[in-house]
C-alpha positions as CSV (number, residue, x, y, z in Angstrom):
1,X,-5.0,7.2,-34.9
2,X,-6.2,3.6,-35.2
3,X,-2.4,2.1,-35.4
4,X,-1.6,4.6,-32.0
5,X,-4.6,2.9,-30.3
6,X,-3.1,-0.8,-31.4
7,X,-0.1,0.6,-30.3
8,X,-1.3,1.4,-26.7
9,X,-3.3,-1.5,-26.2
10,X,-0.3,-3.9,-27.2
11,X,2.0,-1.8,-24.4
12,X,-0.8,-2.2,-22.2
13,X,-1.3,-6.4,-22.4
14,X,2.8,-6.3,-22.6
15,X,3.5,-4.5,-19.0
16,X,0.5,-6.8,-17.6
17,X,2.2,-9.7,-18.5
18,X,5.7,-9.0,-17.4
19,X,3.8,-7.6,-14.1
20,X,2.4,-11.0,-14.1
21,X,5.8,-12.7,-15.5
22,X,7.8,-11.2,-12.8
23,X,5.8,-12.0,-9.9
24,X,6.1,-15.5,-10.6
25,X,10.4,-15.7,-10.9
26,X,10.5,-13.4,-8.5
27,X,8.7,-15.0,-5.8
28,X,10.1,-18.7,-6.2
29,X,12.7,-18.4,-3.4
30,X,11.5,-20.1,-0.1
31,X,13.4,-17.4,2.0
32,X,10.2,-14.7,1.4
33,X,7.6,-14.3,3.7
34,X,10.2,-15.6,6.8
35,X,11.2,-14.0,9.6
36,X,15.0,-14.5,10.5
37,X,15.9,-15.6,14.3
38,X,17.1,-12.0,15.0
39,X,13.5,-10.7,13.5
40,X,11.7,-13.1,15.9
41,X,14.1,-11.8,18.9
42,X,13.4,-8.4,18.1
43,X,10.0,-8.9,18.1
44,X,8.7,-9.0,14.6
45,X,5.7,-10.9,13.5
46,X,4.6,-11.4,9.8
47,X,0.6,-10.3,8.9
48,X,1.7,-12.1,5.4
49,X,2.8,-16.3,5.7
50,X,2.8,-16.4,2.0
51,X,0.0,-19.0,2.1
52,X,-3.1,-17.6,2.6
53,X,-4.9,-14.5,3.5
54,X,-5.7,-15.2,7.3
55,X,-5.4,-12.3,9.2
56,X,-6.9,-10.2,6.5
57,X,-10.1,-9.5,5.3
58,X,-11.8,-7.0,2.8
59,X,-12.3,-3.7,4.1
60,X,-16.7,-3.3,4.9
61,X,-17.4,-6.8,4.1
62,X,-15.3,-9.4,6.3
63,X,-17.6,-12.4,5.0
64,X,-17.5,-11.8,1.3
65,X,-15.0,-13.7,-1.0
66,X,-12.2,-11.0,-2.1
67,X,-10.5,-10.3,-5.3
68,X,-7.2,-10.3,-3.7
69,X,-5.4,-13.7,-3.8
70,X,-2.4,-15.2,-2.9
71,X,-0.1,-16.1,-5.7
72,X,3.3,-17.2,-6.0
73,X,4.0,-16.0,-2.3
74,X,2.6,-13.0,-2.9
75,X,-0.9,-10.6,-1.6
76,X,-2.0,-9.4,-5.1
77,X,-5.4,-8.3,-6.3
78,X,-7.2,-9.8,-9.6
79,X,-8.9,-6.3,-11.1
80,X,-11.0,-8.5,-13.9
81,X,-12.1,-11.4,-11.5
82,X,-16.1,-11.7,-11.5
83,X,-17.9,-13.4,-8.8
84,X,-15.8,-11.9,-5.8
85,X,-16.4,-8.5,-4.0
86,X,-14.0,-5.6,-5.1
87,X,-12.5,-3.4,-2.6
88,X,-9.8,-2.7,0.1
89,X,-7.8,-5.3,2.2
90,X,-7.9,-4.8,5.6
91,X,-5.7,-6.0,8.8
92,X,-7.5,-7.7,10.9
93,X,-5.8,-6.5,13.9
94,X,-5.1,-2.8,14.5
95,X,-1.8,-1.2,15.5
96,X,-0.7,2.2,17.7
97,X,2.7,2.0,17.9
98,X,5.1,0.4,15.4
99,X,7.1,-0.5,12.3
100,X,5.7,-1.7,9.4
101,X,7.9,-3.2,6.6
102,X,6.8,-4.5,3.1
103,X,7.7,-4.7,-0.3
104,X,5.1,-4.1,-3.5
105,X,5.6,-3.6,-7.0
106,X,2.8,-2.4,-9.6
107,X,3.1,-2.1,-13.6
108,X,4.9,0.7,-15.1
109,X,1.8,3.1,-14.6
110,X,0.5,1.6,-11.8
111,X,-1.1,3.0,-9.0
112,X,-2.1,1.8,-5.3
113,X,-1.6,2.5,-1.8
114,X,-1.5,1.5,2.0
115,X,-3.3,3.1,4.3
116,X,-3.0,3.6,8.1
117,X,-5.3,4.3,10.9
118,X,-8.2,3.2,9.5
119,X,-11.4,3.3,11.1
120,X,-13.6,0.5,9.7
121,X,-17.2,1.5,10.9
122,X,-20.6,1.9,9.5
123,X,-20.0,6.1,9.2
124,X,-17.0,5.4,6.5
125,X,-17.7,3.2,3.9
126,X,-14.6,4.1,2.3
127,X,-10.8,3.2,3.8
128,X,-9.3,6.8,2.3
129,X,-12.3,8.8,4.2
130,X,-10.5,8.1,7.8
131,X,-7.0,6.6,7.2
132,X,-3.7,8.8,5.4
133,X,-1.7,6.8,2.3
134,X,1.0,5.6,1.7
135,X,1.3,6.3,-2.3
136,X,2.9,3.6,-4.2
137,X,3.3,4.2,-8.3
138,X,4.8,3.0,-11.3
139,X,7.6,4.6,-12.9
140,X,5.5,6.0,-15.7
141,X,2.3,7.0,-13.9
142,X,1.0,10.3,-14.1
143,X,1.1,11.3,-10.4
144,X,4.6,11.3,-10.7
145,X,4.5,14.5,-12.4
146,X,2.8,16.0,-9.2
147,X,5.4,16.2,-6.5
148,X,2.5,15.4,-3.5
149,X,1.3,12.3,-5.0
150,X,4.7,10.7,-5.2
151,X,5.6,7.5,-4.2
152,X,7.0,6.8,-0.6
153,X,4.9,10.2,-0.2
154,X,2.0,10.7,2.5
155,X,-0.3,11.1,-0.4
156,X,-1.3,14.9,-1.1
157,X,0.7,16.1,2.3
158,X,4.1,17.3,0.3
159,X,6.4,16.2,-1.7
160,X,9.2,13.5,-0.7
161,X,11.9,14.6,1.7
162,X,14.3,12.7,0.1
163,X,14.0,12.3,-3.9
164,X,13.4,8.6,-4.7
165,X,12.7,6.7,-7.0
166,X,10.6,3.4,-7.5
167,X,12.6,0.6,-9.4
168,X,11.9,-1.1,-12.8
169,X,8.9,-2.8,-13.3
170,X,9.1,-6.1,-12.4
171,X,11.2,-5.2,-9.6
172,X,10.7,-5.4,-5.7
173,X,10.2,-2.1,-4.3
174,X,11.1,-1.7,0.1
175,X,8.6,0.4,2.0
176,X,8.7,1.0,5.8
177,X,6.2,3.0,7.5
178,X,7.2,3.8,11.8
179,X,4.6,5.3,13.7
180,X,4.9,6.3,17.7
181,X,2.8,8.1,19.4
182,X,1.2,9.9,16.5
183,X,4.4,10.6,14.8
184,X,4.5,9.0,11.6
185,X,7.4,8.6,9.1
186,X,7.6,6.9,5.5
187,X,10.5,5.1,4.2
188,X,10.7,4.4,0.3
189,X,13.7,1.8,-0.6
190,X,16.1,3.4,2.1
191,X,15.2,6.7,2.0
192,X,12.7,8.9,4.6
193,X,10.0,10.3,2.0
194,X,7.8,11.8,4.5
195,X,7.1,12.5,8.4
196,X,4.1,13.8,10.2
197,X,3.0,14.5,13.2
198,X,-1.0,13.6,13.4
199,X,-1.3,15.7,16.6
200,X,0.5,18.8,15.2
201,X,-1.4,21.8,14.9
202,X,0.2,21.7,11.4
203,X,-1.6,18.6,10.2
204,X,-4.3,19.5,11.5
205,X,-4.5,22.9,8.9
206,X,-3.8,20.8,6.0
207,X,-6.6,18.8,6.5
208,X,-8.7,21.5,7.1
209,X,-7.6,22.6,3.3
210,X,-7.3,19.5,1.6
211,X,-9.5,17.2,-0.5
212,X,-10.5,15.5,3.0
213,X,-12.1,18.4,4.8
214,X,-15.3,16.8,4.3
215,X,-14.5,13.9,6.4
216,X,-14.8,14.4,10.0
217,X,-12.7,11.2,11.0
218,X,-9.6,11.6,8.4
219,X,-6.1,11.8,10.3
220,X,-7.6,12.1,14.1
221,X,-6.9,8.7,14.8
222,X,-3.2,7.3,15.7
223,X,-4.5,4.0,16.0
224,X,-6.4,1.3,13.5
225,X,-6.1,-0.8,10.2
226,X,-3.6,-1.2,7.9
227,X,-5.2,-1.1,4.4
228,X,-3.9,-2.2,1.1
229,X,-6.2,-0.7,-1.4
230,X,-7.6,-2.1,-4.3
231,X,-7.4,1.1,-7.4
232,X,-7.0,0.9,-11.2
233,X,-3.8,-1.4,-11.6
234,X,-2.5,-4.8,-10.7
235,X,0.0,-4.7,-7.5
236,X,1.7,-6.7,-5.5
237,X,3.2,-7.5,-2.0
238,X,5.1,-9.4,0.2
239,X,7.6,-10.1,3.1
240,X,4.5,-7.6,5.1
241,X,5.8,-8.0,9.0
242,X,5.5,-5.5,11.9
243,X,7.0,-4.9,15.2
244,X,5.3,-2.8,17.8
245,X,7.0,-0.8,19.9
């Protein structure tokens, strides 16, 4: 039992530091976080300049220090940092209308999300109480064995339109999420995983039956934050830019 345990914890330290090895090589290249000529023509803007965090904030407290940080070009969060305030990053800005592209990448179990919509006010303290998520996972993470929790799935909605799956750790993963006029679609390395309509009469049952029932703002609004959330396992992003339509 004992040498199991060792066992675990080694595997444990080992993907955090390949999570953490990766991130660095894979980041070096000064063509992240850029927008090509045709990108700026076409009207895409990056909410990630591979610097800093301006144009983000934590989710509920916009004045505290975060835990996410930028390293090696990239917007990932430090889960044993003391002396910051935990939580969700939050946009800023909020969209309506557009495309969102990013890529992410978590450890082999990993688990995190983006949200959308998000109404950041004092009646939800919590991103997930208002906004729907984009689920992001490892390879190996449990979820995975539950088709509605997914990655590149609206989490808990249904499973993924098209069968996907996330690349090895270590590896970048290429996410798109389009939204128009309450019509929302999610893209998972190429592939649509999910599609929604937030006015439909059948959203609006599923929430009525789901987890979030108790929430009186979740999926109503087609505008708001774009959240990256903050859960149990180191992740990942960059090359975040938008175009609204």
């Amino acid at each position: 039992m004992k040498i199991n345990q060792h066992k675990k914890l080694l595997l444990a330290v080992c993907a955090l530091s390949a999570f953490s090895a990766g991130s660095m090589a894979a980041t070096s290249s000064s063509q992240q976080n850029v927008l090509t000529a045709t990108e700026v023509k076409e009207g895409w803007k990056l909410l990630f300049d591979g610097k800093t965090l301006d144009g983000w904030h934590l989710f509920q407290h916009p004045d505290a220090k975060p835990s996410w940080i930028v390293q090696d070009g990239t917007i990932t969060v430090d889960l044993r940092t003391s002396g910051v305030q935990h939580g969700d990053l939050t946009s800023d800005a909020e969209f309506e209308n557009y495309e969102l592209a990013f890529e992410w990448k978590t450890t082999v179990d990993g688990n995190s999300g983006v949200f959308i919509n998000v109404q950041e006010n004092p009646e939800n303290q919590l991103a997930w109480q208002t906004g729907p998520e984009y689920q992001l996972l490892g390879p190996e993470h449990i979820d995975n064995k539950k088709p509605a929790k997914n990655p590149g799935c609206l989490y808990g909605y249904s499973a993924q339109l098209t069968q996907t799956s996330v690349h090895e750790q270590g590896q970048w993963n290429q996410s798109v999420i389009k939204q128009n006029k309450g019509g929302v679609a999610f893209y998972l390395n190429g592939n649509l995983t999910a599609k929604v309509d937030l006015a439909s009469q059948k959203w609006k049952d599923w929430v009525s039956q789901s987890n979030f029932k108790s929430f009186a703002d979740f999926g109503k609004a087609t505008k708001g934050h774009i959240v990256l959330q903050e859960w149990t396992s180191p992740v990942a992003f960059r090359n975040i830019k938008i175009k609204e339509l």
